[in-house]
C-alpha positions as CSV (number, residue, x, y, z in Angstrom):
1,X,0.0,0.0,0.0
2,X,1.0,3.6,-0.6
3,X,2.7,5.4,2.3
4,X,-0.1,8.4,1.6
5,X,-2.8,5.9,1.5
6,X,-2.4,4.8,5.1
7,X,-1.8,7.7,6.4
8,X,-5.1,8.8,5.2
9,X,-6.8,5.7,6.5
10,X,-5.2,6.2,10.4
11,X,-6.0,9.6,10.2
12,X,-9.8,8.5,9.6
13,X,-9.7,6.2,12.0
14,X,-8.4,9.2,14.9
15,X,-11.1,11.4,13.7
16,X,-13.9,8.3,14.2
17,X,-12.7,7.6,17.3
18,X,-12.0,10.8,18.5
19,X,-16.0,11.8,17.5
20,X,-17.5,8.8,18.7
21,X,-15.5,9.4,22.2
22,X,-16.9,13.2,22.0
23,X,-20.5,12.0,21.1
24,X,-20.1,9.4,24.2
25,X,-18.7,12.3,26.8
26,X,-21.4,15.1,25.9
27,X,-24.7,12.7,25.4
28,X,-27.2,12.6,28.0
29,X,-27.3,9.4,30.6
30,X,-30.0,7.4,30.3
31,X,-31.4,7.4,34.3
32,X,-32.2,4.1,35.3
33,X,-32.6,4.3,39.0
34,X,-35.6,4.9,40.8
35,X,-35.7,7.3,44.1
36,X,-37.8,5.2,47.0
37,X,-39.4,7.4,49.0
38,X,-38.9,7.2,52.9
39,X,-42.4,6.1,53.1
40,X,-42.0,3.0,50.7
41,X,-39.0,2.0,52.0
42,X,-40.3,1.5,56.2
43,X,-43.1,-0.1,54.5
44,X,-41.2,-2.7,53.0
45,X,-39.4,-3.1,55.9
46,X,-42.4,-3.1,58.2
47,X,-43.6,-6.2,55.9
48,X,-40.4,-7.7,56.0
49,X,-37.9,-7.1,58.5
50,X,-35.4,-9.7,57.5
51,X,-34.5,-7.0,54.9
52,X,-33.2,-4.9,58.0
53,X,-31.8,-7.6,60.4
54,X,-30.4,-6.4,63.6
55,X,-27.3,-7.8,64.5
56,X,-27.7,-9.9,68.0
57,X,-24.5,-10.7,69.6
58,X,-24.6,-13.4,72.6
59,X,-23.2,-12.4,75.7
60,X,-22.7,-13.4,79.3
61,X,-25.0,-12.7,82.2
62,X,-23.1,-10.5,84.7
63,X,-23.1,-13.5,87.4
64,X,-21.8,-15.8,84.3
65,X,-19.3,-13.3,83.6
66,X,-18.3,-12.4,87.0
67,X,-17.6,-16.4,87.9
68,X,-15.6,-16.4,84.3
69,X,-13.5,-13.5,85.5
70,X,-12.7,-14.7,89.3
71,X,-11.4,-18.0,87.7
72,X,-9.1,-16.7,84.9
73,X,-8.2,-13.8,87.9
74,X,-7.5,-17.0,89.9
75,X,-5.4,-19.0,87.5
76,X,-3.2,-15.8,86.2
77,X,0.7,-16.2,86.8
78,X,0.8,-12.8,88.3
79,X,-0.8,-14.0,91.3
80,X,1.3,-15.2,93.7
81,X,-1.0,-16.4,96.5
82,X,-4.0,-18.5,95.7
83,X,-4.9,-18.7,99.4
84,X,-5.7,-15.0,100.0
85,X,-7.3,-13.8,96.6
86,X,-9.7,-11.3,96.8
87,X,-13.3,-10.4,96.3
88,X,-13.5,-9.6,93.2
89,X,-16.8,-7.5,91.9
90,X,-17.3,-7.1,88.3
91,X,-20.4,-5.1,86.5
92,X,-20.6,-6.0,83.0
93,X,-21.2,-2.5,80.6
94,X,-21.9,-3.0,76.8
95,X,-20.8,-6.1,74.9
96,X,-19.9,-6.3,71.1
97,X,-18.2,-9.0,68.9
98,X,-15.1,-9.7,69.7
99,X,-12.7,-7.9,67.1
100,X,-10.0,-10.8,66.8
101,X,-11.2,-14.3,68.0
102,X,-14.1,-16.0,69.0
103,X,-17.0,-14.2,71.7
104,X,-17.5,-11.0,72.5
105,X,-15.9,-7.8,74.0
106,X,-17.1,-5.8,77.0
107,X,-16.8,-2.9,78.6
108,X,-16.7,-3.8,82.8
109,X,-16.2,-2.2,85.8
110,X,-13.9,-4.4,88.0
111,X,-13.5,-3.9,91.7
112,X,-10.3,-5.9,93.2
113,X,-12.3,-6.2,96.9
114,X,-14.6,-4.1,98.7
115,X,-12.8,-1.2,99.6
116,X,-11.0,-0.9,96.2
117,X,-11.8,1.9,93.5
118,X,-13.8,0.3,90.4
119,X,-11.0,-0.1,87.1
120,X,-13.1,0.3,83.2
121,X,-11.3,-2.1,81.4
122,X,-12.4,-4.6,78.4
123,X,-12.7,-8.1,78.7
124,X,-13.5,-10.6,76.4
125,X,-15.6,-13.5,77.1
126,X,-16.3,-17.0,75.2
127,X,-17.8,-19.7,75.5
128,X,-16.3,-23.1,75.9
129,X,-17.1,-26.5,74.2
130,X,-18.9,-27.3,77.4
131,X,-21.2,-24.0,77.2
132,X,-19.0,-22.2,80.2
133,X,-18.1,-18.9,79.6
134,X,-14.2,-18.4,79.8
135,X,-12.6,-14.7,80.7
136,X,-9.4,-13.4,79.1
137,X,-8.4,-9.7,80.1
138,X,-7.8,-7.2,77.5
């Protein structure tokens, strides 16, 4: 083919592509999607809530929780005597899946015997094959 010849042809091509990429750019989108209303949308909701499912997380009772903590408290290596250990109080506060690992995570207020100021700290709390709950401190 002649040298003139395809230079002609390529430059067609550019201008082709070049206007269908224009046309493309500058034409007007098709609108496909519909705007719910607010009103539609708790309505179908209302009929079916398992489109909205709230997450449920299971979590220990504060007296399950409380006997979980005294006995990983009790078998800790930083305690040094297992005779004398002390009354330990322990209010649970909100509970949320665990982040890394099996259970959940929650907020408590631990009290190290009855005189003793209360300590926030996380614990996390899961249950065993047997169904006990089992403590490990954050």
């Amino acid at each position: 083919m002649h040298k003139n010849a395809i230079i002609a042809i390529a430059a067609t091509l550019g201008i082709m592509a070049g206007a269908g990429g224009t046309y493309i750019a500058t034409s007007e989108p098709k609108v496909e999607a519909q705007a719910v209303s607010k009103a539609e949308l708790v309505a179908a909701i209302s009929a079916d809530p398992s489109l909205c499912p709230i997450p449920t997380v299971e979590a220990p009772t504060e007296a399950e929780a409380l006997a979980a903590y005294r006995k990983a408290h009790a078998a800790s290596p930083l305690v040094w005597d297992r005779n004398n250990l002390p009354e330990i109080s322990l209010a649970l506060g909100q509970c949320d899946k665990a982040g890394a690992g099996p259970g959940v995570a929650c907020m408590t207020s631990v009290k190290m015997g009855a005189e003793a100021w209360p300590v926030n700290r996380i614990v996390s709390f899961a249950k065993s094959a047997s169904g006990e709950w089992i403590a490990t401190v954050n």
